[in-house]
N, C-alpha and C positions, 0 to 999 in steps of 0.2 A: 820705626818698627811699631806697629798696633800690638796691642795689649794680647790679640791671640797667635799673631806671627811668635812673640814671645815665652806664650804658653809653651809651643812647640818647639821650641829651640830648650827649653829650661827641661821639658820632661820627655824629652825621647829617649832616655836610657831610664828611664825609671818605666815608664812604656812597656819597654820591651821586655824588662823584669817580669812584671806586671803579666807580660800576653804567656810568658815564659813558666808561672806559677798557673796561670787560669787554665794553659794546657795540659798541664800535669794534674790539676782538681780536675778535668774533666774527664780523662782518663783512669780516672779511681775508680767509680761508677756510684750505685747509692751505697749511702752510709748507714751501717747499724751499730744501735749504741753497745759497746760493749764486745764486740767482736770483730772489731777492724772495724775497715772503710766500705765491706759490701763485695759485690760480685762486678766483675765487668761491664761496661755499659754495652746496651744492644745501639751498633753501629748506623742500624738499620731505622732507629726512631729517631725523633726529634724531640730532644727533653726540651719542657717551657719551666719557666723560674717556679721555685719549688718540688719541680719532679723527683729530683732528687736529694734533696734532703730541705725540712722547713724552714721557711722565710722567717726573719725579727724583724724589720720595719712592722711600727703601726701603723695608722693612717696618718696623726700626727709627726712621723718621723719620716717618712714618705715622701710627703708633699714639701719637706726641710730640705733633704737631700734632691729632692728634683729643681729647686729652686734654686741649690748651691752647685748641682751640676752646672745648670745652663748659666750661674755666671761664668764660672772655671773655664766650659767651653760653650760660647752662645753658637748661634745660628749665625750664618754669612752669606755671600752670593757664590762660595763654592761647596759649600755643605752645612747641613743641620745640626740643630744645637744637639748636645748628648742628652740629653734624654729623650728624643725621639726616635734616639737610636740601643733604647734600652738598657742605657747606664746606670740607672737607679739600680732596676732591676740585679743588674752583675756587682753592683757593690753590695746589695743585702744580701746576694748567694754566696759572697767573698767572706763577710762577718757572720755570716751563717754554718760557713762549710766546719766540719768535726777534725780539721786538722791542726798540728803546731801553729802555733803561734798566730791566729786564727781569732782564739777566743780576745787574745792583748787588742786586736785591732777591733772586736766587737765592741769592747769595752771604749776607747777612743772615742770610734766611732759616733757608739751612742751619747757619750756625754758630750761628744761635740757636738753634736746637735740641738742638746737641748741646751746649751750654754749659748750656740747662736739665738735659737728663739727669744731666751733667754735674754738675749741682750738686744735684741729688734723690738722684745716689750718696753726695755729701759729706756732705748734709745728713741722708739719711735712712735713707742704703744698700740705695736701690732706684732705680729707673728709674721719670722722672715720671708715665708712664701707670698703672703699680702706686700711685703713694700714695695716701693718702687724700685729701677734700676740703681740708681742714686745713692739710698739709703743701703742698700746690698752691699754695694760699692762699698759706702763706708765705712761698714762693717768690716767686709774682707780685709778692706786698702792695711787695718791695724794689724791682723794676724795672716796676709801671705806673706811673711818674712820671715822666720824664725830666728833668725841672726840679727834681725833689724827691731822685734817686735817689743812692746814695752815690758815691763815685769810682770804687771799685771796680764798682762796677755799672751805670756809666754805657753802656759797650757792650751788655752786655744786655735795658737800656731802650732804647736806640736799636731792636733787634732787636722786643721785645715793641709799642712804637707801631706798627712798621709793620706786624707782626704781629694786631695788632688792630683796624687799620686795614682790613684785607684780610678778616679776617672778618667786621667788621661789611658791608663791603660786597657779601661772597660771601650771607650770610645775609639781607640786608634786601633783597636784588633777586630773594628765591623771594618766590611768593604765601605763603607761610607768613611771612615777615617784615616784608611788603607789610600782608599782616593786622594783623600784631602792630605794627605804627604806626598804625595806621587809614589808613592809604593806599587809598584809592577807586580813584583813575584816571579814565578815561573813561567814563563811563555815562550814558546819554543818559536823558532824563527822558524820562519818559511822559507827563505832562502841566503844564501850563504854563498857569495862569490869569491870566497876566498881571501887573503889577504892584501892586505893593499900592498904597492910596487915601493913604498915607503917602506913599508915592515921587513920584504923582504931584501932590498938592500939594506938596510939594516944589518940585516943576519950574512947578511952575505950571499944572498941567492939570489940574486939579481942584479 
């Protein structure tokens, strides 16, 4: 099994958490400080990241997490890596959003960040978005375990689960990741011959 058949098997129920929480932030509408979460969203628009309440990625933290996406989930010959499918994006509106427990993963978030760069200086004397595939790798390989990972690297695991956590769910709730599980949905059949002469001896009716 490759490393992303893998991904997909390890975080389909975190996914699903994941698509199951973004439904319900979406559904709040914009946030004011101070007075709740806002008024309903209009059904009728199409919000883009930050319409409804502002972004924290910088630039520098941006270009971190776009580079830690697409190791998490790269690109393949049956679908694109997540970030061209606007993962980055839905993880800053996720540590951005005014809800419980919200701010704990802002926090995470960002010092996991800057703990990878952090350590792409030590390691490789560049900043994680500059390395190679290789060097990403080796990074990661220490802190996606958290059960496995050294002492020293036990905060950064903690930081990369949730971190991976959020991608996979940012990624597998577009039709392009929807696709790349074979996720159907609701699709009404066109035609319907009734049940097969197996089913109904079975039952008894034939």
């Amino acid at each position: 099994m490759d490393r992303r058949s893998a991904i997909k098997w390890m975080l389909t129920a975190a996914a699903s958490v994941a698509v199951m929480d973004r439904a319900a932030m979406a559904a709040e509408g914009t946030a004011t400080a101070g007075v709740g979460y806002g008024t309903d969203p209009d059904l009728v628009k199409v919000y883009k990241p930050g319409d409804v309440w502002p972004l924290t990625f910088n630039a520098t933290q941006r270009r971190s997490a776009t580079a830690l996406c697409d190791v998490i989930i790269p690109a393949d010959d049956k679908s694109p890596a997540a970030s061209k499918v606007g993962v980055p994006d839905f993880v800053d509106e996720w540590i951005s959003a005014p809800y419980p427990g919200h701010d704990a993963d802002k926090k995470t978030v960002l010092e996991g960040l800057a703990w990878i760069d952090a350590e792409a200086q030590k390691r490789f004397s560049n900043d994680f978005a500059d390395l190679v595939l290789k060097q990403k790798s080796a990074i990661c390989d220490d802190i996606c375990s958290y059960g496995k990972a050294k002492p020293e690297f036990k905060q950064a695991a903690q930081f990369f689960r949730k971190f991976r956590d959020l991608t996979a769910g940012g990624f597998y709730s577009t039709p392009e990741g929807m696709k790349d599980i074979g996720y159907v949905g609701n699709v009404a059949i066109t035609t319907y011959e009734g049940p097969t002469p197996e089913a109904l001896k079975h039952l008894g009716l034939a």
